[in-house]
C-alpha positions as CSV (number, residue, x, y, z in Angstrom):
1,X,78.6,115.6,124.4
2,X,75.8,113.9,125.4
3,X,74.9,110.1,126.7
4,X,72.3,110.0,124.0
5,X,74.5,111.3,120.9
6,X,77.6,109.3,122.1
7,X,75.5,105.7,122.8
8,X,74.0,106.1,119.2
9,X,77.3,106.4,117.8
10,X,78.7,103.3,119.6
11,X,75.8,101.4,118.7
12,X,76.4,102.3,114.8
13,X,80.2,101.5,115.4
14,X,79.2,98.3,117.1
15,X,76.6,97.3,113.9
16,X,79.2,97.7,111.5
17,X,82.1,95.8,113.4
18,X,79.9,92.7,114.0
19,X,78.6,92.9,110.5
20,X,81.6,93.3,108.9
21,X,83.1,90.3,111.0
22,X,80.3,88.4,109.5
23,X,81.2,89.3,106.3
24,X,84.8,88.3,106.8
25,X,83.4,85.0,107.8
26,X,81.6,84.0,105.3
27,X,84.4,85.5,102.3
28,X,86.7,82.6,104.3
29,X,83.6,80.4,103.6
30,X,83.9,81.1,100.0
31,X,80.6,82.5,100.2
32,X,81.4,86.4,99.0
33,X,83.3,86.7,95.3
34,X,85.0,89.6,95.5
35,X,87.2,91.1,98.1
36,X,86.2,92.2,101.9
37,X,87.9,95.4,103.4
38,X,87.1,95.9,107.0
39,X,87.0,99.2,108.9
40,X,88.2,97.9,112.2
41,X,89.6,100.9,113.9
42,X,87.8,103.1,111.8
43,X,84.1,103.0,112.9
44,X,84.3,106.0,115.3
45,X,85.5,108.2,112.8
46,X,83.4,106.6,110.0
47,X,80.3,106.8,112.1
48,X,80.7,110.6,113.2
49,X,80.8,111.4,110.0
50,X,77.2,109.8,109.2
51,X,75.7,111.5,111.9
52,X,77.0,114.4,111.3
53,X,75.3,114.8,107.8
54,X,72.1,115.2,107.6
55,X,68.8,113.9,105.0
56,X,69.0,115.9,102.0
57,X,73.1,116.0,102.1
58,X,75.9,113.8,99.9
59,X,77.9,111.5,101.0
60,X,80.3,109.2,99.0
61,X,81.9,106.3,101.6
62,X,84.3,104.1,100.9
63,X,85.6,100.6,101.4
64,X,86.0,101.0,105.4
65,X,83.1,103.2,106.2
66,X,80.2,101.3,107.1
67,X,79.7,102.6,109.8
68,X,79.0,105.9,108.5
69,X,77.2,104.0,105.8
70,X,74.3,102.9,108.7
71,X,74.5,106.3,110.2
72,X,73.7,108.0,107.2
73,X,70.6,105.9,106.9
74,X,71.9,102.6,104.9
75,X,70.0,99.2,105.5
76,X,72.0,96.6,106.5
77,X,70.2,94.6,103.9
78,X,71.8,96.8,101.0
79,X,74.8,95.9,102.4
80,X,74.8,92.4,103.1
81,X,73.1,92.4,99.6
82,X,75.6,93.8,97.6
83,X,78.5,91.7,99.4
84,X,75.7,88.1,98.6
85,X,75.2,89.0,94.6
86,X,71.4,89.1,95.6
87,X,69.2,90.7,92.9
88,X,67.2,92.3,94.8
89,X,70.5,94.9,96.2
90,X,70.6,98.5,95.2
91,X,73.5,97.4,92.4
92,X,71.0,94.1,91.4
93,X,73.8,91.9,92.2
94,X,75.6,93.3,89.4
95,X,78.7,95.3,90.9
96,X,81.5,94.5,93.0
97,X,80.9,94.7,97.0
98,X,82.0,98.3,98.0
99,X,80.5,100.0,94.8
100,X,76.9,100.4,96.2
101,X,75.4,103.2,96.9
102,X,71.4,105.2,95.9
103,X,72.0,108.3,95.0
104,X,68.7,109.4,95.1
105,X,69.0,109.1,99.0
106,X,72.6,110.9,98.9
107,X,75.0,107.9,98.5
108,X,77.5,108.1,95.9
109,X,78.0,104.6,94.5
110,X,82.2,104.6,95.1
111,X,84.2,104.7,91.6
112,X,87.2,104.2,93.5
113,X,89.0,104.9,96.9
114,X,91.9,106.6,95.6
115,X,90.7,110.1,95.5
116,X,88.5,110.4,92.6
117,X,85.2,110.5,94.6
118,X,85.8,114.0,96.2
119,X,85.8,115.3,92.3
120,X,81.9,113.6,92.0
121,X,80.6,115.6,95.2
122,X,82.3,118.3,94.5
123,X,80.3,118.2,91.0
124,X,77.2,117.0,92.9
125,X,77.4,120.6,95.2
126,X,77.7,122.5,92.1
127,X,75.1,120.7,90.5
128,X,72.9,121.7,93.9
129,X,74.2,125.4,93.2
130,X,72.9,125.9,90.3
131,X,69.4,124.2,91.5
132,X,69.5,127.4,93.9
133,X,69.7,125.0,96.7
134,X,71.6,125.4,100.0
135,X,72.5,123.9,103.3
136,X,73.7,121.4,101.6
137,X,76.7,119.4,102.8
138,X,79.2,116.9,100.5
139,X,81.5,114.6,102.3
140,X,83.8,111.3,101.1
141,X,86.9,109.9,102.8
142,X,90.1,108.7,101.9
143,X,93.2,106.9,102.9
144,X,96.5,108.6,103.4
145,X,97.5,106.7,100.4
146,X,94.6,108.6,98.4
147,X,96.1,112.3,99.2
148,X,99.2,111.6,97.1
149,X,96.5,111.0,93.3
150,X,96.3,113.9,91.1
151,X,92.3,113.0,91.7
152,X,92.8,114.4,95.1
153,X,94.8,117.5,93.9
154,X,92.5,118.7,91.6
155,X,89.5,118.3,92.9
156,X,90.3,119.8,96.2
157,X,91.7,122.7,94.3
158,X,89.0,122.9,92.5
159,X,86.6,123.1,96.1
160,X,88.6,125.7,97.2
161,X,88.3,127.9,94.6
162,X,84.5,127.8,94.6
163,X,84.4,127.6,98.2
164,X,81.8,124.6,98.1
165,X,80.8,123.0,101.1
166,X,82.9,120.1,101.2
167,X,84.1,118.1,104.2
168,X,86.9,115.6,103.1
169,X,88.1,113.2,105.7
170,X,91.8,111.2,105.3
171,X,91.9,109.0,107.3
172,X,95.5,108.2,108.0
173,X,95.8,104.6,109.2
174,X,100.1,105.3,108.5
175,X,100.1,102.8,105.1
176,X,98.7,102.9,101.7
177,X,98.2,99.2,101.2
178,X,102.0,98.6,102.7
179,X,103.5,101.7,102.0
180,X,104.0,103.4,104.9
181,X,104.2,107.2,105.6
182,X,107.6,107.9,105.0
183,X,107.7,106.8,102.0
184,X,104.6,108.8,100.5
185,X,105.2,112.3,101.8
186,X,107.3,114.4,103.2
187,X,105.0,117.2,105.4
188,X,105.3,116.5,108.9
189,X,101.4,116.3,109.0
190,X,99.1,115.7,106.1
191,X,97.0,118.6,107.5
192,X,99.7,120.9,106.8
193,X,97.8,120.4,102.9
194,X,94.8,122.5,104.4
195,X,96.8,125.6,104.2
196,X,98.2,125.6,100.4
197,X,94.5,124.8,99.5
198,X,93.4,127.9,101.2
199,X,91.1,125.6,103.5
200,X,90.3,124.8,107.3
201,X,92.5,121.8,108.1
202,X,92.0,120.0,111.4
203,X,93.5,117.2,113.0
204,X,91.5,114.3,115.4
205,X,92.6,111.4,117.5
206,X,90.4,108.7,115.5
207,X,90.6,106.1,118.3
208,X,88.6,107.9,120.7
209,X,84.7,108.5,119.9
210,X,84.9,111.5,122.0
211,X,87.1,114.0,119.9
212,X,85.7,112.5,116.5
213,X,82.2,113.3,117.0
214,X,83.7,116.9,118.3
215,X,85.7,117.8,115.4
216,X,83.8,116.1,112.6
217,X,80.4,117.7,113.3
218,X,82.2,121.0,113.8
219,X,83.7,120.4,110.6
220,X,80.0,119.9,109.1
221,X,78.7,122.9,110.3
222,X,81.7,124.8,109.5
223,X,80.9,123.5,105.7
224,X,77.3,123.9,106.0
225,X,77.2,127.8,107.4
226,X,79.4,128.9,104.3
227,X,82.7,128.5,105.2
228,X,84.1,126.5,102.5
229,X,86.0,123.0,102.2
230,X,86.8,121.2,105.4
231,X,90.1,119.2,105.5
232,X,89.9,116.7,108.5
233,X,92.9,114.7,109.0
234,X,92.2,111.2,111.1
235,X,95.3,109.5,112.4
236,X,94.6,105.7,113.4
237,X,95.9,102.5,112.6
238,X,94.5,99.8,110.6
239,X,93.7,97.0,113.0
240,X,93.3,94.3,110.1
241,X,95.1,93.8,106.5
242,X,94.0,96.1,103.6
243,X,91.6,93.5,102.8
244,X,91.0,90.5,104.1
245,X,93.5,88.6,101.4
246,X,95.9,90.3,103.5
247,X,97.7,89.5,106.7
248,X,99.3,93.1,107.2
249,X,102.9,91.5,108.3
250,X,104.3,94.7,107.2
251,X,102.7,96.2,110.3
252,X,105.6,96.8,113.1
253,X,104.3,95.4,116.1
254,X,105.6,98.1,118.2
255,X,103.2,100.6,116.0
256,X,100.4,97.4,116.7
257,X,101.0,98.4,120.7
258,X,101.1,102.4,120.1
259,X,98.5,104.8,120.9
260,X,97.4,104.6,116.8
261,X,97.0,101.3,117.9
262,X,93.8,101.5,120.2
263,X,90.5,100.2,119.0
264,X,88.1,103.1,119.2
265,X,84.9,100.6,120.0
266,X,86.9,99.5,123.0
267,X,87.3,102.8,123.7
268,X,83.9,103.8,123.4
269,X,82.7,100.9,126.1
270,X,84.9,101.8,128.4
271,X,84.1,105.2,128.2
272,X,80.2,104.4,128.5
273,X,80.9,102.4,131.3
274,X,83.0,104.9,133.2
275,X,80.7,108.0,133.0
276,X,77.9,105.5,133.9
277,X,75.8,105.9,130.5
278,X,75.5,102.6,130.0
279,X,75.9,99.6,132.4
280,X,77.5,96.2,131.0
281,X,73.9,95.0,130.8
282,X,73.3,97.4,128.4
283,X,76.4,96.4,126.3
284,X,75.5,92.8,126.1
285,X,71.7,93.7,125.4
286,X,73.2,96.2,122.4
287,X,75.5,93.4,120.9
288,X,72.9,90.9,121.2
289,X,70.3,92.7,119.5
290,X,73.0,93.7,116.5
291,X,74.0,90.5,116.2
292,X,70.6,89.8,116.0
293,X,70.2,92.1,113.1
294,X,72.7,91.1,111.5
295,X,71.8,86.9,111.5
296,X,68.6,88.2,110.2
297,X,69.9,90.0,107.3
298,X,72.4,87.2,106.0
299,X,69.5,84.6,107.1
300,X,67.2,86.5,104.6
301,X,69.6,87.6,102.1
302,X,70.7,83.9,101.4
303,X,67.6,82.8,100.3
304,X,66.9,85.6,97.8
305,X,67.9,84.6,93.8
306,X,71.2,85.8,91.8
307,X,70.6,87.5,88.7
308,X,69.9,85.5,85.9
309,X,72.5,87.0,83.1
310,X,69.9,85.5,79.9
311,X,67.2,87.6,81.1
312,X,68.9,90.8,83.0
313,X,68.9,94.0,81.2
314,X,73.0,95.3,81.1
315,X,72.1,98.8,80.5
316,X,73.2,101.4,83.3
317,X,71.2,101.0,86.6
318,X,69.5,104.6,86.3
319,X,69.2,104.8,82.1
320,X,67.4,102.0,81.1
321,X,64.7,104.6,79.6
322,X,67.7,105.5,77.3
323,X,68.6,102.0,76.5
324,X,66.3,101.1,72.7
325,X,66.1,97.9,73.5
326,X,64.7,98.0,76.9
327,X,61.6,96.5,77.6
328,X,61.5,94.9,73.8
């Protein structure tokens, strides 16, 4: 590991928590219709993943990944965009907050969380196959809750039968909205999976940077050298409610004060701090100049117009050359 890989990361991590605290603010504002879902305790993993990938590759995040949204190469106006109903977002202010994406730079616009995305890259890689082209990598995540959908069943079977290059990341923050572990599976670990499938499974500590960055890049490669689907199981804690309509009471508060309970971006400072890569200067000049970023991006985004439903064109975003009535 080295200072320069691990600061980057923690600077991503750091962008998407203050963003995303923004957000929350201004949905308790009544200034965001829809619904916010925060990955607090889930940026190290999250943002390991985006670097890990690469230009050229797929990648289909979800509602509590934008931190691997930024590292993957994401403008924080897109984002703040989408969440604002601005017209000038990738989605034209015409889709709900988390399903945003360009897919002509590799991000999936999310159909929904609960596993059917990893059946979309896995279509995306075959798609790729038959183009001829390789080196290519596919990734999405999903929640615990997600590996219990036939979605996830069949399109992970489906990966491992044509060995495609498919990294799939659960991360297992122990409760699927409020349902907690117990009560959706019996395994002991949901890694145990990676075996049935006939796939690599692997298991990371998703509060500390450290190990993330480790396993999920080795994953990557692992995917991208011909090795077939990657199954990485994350286990964490959510450190908010599944959205922020939700005050996660059903959290135990002894679970709250466990290990799963660290917050990996504390973590991560402390661990730049001991091995002397960064000094607290450097924090404070890092979280100033996201913050920063961030100001500038609602500051902008705020003035920019809705769209106007009597004069926008309803066709899908990508096929309006299909539509008849376009341009008449």
């Amino acid at each position: 590991m080295t200072r320069e890989t691990f600061a980057q990361a923690y600077r991503w991590m750091l962008l998407a928590r203050l963003l995303e605290e923004k957000l929350a603010s201004l949905y308790r504002g009544g200034k965001i219709n829809g619904g916010v879902f925060l990955g607090k305790g889930q940026e190290a993993l999250s943002a390991s993943l985006g670097m890990a990938l690469r230009k050229g590759d797929i990648f289909a995040p979800l509602i509590r990944d934008q931190a691997g949204r930024l590292a993957f190469g994401e403008d924080i106006l897109d984002a703040v965009r989408t969440y604002l109903g601005s017209k000038l977002g990738p989605m034209r202010g015409r889709e709900g907050n988390v399903h945003r994406g360009r897919i002509s730079e590799g991000r999936l616009p999310m159909i929904s969380h609960l596993g059917a995305m990893i059946s979309v890259v896995c279509g995306a890689l075959m798609a790729r196959r038959f183009k001829g082209e390789t080196g290519v990598v596919g990734a999405t995540c999903i929640g615990d809750g997600g590996t219990s959908t036939g979605a996830f069943h069949e399109a992970l079977n489906l990966a491992a039968v044509e060995k495609l290059p498919l990294v799939l990341i659960v991360a297992n923050n122990q409760f699927a909205y409020s349902t907690p572990n117990s009560r959706q599976f019996a395994c002991k670990d949901l890694v145990d999976r990676a075996v049935g499938y006939g796939i690599d499974g692997h298991s990371v500590d998703a509060t500390d940077l450290d190990p993330c960055l480790e396993v999920v890049g080795k994953a990557v490669e692992r995917a991208r050298s011909g090795h077939g689907p990657q199954l990485i199981v994350a286990h964490l804690l959510r450190l908010a409610g599944h959205g922020e309509h939700d005050d996660a009471g059903y959290i135990d508060e002894t679970l709250k004060k466990s290990g799963l309970g660290r917050d990996c971006l504390q973590r991560a400072e402390c661990a730049l701090l001991e091995r002397g890569w960064a000094s607290t200067a450097d924090l404070e000049c890092w979280r100033e100049e996201a913050l920063r970023q961030v100001e500038e991006a609602v500051a902008t985004v705020q003035r920019e117009p809705a769209p106007d439903p009597g004069e926008e064109n309803w066709c899908a975003l990508s096929t309006p050359h299909l539509d008849d009535t376009f341009g008449h």
